[in-house]
C-alpha positions in Angstrom: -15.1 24.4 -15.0 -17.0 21.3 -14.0 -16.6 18.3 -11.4 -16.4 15.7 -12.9 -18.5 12.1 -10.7 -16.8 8.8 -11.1 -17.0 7.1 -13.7 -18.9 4.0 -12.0 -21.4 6.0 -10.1 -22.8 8.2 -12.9 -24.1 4.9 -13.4 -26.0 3.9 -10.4 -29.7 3.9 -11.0 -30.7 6.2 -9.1 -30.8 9.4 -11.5 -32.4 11.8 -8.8 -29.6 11.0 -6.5 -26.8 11.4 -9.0 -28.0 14.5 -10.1 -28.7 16.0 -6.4 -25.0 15.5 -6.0 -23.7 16.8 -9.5 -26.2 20.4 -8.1 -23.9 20.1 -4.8 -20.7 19.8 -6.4 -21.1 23.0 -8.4 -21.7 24.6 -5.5 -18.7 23.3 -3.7 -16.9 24.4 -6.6 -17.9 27.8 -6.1 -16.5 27.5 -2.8 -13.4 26.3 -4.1 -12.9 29.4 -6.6 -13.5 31.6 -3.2 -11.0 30.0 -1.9 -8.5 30.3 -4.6 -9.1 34.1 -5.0 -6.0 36.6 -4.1 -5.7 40.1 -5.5 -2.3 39.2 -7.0 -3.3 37.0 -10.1 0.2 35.3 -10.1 -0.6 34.0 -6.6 -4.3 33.2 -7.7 -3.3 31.8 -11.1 -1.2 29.3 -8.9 -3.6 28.5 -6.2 -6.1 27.5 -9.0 -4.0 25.7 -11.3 -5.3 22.5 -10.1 -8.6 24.0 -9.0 -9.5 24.8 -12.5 -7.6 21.6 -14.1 -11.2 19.5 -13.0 -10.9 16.1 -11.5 -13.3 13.9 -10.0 -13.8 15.8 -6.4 -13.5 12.3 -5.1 -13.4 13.3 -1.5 -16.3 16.1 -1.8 -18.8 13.2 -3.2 -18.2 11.2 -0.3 -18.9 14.3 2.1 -21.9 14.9 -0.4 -23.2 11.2 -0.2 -22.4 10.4 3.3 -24.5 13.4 4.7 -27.5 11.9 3.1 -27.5 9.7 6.4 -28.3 13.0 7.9 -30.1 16.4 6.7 -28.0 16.3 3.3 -26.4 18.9 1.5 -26.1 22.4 4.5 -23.7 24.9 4.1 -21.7 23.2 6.4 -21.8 20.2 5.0 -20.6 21.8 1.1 -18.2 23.8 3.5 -16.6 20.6 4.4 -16.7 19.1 0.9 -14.8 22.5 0.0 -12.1 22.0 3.2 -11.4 18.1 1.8 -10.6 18.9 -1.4 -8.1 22.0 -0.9 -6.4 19.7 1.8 -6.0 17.3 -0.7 -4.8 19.5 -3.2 -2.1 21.3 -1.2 -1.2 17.4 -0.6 -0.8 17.3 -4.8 1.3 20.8 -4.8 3.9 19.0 -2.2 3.7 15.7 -3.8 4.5 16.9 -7.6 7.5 18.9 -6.1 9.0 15.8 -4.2 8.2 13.5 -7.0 9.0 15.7 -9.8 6.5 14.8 -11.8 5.7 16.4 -15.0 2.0 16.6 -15.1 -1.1 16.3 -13.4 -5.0 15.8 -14.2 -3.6 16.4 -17.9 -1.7 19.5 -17.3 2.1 20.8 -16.7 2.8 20.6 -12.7 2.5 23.6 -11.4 6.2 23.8 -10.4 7.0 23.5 -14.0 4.8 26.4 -14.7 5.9 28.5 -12.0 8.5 27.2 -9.6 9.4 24.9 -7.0 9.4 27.4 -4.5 5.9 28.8 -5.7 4.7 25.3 -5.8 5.4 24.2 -1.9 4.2 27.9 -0.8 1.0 27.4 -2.6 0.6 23.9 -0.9 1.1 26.0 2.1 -1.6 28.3 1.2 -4.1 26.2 0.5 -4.0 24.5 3.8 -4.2 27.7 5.4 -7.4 28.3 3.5 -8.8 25.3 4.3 -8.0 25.7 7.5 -9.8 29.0 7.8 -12.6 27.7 6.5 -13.0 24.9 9.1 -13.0 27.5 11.8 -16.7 27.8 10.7 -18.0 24.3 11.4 -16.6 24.2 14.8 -13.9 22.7 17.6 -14.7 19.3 16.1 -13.7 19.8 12.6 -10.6 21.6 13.4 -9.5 18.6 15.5 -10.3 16.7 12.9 -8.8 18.1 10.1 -5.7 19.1 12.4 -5.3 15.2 13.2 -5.7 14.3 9.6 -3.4 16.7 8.7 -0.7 15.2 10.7 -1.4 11.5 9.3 -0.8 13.2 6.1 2.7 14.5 7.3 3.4 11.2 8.8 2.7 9.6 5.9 4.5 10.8 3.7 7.5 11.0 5.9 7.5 7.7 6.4 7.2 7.0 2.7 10.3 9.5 2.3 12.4 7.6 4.6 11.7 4.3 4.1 10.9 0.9 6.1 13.2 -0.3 8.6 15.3 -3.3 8.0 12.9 -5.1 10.8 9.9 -4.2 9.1 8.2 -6.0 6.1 8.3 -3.4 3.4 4.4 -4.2 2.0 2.9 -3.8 5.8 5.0 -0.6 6.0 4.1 0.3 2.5 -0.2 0.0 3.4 0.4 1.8 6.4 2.0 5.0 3.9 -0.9 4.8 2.3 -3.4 4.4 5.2 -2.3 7.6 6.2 -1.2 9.6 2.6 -4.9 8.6 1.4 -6.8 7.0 3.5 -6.9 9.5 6.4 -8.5 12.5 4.6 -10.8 9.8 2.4 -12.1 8.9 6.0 -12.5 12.2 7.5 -14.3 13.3 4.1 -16.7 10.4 5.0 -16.8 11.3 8.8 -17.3 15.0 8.3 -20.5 14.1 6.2 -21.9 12.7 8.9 -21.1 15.3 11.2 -21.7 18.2 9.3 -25.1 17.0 8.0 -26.1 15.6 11.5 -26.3 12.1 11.3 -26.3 9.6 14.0 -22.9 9.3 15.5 -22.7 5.9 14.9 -22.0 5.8 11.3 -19.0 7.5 11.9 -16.7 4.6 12.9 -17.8 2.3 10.0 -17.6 5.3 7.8 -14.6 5.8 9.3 -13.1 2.3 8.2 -14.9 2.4 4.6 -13.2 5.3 4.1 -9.3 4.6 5.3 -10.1 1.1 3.1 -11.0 2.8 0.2 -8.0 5.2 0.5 -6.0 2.1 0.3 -7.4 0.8 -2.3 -7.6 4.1 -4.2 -3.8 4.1 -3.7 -3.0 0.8 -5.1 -5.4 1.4 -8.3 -3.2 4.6 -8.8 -0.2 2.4 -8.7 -1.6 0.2 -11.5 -2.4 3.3 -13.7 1.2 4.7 -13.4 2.3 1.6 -15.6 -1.0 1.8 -17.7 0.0 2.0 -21.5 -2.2 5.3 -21.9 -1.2 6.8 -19.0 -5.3 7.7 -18.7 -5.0 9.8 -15.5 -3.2 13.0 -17.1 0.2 11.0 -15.2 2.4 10.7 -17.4 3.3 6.7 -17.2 6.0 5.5 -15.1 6.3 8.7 -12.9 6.5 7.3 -9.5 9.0 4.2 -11.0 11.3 7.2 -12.3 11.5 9.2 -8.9 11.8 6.3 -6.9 8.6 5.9 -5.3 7.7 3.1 -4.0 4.5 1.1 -5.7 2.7 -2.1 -4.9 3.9 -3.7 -8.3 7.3 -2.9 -7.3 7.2 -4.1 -4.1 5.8 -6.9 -5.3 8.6 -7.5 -8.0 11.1 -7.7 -5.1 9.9 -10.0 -2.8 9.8 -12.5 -5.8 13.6 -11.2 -6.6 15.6 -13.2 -4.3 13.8 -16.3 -6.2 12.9 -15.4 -9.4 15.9 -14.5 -11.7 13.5 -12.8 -14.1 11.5 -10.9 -11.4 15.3 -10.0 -10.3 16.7 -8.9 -13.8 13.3 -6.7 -14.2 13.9 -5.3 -10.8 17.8 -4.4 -11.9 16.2 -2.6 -14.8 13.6 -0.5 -12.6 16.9 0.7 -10.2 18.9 1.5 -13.5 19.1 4.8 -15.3 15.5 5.8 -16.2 16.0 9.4 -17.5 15.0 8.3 -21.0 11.8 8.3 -22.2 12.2 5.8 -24.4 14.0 3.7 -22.0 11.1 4.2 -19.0 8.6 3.1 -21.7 10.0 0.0 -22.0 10.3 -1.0 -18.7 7.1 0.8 -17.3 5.6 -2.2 -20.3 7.9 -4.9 -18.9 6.2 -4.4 -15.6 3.0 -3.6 -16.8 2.6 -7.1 -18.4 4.6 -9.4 -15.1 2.4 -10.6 -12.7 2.8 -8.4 -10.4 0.4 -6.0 -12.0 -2.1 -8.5 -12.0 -1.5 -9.0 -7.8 -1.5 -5.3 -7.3 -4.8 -4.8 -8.8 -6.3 -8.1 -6.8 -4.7 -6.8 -3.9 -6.8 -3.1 -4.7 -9.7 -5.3 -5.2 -9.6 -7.0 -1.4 -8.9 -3.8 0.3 -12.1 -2.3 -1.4 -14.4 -5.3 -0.6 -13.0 -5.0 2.6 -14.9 -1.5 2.6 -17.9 -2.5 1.4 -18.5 -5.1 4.5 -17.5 -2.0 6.7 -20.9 -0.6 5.3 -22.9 -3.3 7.0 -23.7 -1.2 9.7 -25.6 1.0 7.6 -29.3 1.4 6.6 -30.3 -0.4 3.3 -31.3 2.3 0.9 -30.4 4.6 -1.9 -27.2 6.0 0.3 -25.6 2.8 1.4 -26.0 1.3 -2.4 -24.3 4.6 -3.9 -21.5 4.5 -1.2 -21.0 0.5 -2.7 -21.1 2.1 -6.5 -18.6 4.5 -5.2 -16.2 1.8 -3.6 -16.5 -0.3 -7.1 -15.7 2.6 -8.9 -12.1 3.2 -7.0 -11.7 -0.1 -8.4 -12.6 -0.5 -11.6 -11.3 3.5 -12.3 -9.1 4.1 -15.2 -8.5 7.3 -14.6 
């Protein structure tokens, strides 16, 4: 098993750099299969079904790079890589049960391998282990992670239940994902900082690069899950079957009450969606309105946005990588 860098920042020009970090990662993934380790293999085969699935260790990289500000890669620092991404993937366990969705990074969910039950506990599990692990880096990185950890929860309540009639749904809907994504995206940038002993000042700018990205991240996901090839292992259409609310979606109805054919798509996306064939067609429908177009423009704003957070910081080979890895939330497709 291998991490896997973004796509747009295995090309930045700096080879040393990129391969400094790819040497990090491994270790963090090493970490990660520590972590994952139980002497009952049914509970281990669990716990590293998405460890050993791959993925981009979006959140570790931006421990990795933002610790370059600082004395780089420590064992703390690749200790706090480690903590991001099991937090995040406990996040996944939870989210695949709730959304039901079939498959993930290119393989079955785990609750389809093992259970719904299994899935949630694992979720649990992994949390505990990060939260073990964070116990070695100190008062400051337990708050931390404790505080994210409740964004996370708040988050995705409020996503389960809804806006209020009072609210508008898209400012309701940025703030689900400010605090789904963006809050352990910021802490993974803060706790690089921290961890590799880097003036405290980065860590507010950091801090809004990083809850920025997460919401652009977010909205990028929400184009893929109506892209034709379905390239992130998602199969297509998942969130518009269970319900979830996107950014093209969202979108779609706020032109409804005006645009009969925004309205008549809209009608189809509420309808019965349990066929495959029939979610194809309308996960294309809505793929080729408008709306996908806004969503990913909308992605696009919220990610410059993130890049001007990184004024603060000192020109050089960390701040340009930290741009690369902003443009490469973007311009993903996977």
């Amino acid at each position: 098993m291998s991490a896997k860098l973004p796509s747009q920042l295995k090309r930045f020009a700096d080879r040393a750099l990129l391969s400094q970090i790819e040497e990090n990662l491994e270790l963090v993934e090493v970490e990660l299969l520590e972590a994952t380790k139980h002497t009952d293999p049914v509970l281990q085969n669990a716990a590293r079904h998405l460890v050993e699935a791959g993925g981009k260790r979006v959140r570790p990289v931006l421990v990795l790079l933002t610790s370059l500000l600082g004395d780089g890669a420590t064992q703390r620092v690749i200790d706090a890589a480690a903590i991001v991404e099991l937090t995040h993937l406990a996040t996944l366990y939870h989210d695949d049960v709730m959304d039901d969705a079939p498959t993930r990074r290119g393989v079955p969910t785990a609750q389809n391998v093992f259970s719904n039950s299994i899935a949630i506990l694992i979720g649990d599990l992994l949390l505990a282990r990060a939260s073990i692990l964070s116990t070695q880096l100190g008062i400051e990185a337990i708050t931390m992670q404790a505080h994210t950890f409740e964004r996370l929860c708040i988050g995705q309540l409020n996503e389960t239940v809804g806006a209020r009639e009072s609210e508008d749904a898209i400012d309701h809907y940025i703030q689900v994902l400010a605090d789904k994504t963006g809050s352990l995206i910021a802490a993974s940038a803060k706790l690089g900082v921290m961890m590799g002993n880097a003036d405290p000042k980065y860590l507010e700018p950091l801090s809004e690069f990083g809850e920025k990205i997460g919401v652009a991240f977010q909205l990028i996901d929400d184009v893929i899950d109506i892209s034709e090839a379905g390239p992130s292992g998602k199969t297509p259409g998942t969130d518009l079957r269970a319900g979830v609310p996107t950014m093209p979606v969202l979108l779609l109805r706020k032109r409804a009450d005006s645009d009969p054919t925004a309205a008549a798509l809209l009608a189809e996306i509420d309808g019965d969606l349990s066929s495959d064939e029939r979610l194809a067609e309308v996960v294309a429908k809505l793929r080729n309105h408008p709306v996908a177009d806004e969503a990913f423009e909308a992605a696009k704003r919220w990610a410059d946005e993130a890049i001007e957070a990184l004024d603060a910081l000192p020109d050089g080979q960390t701040k340009r990588a930290l741009i690369h890895f902003a443009q490469a939330v973007v311009n993903r497709d996977n």
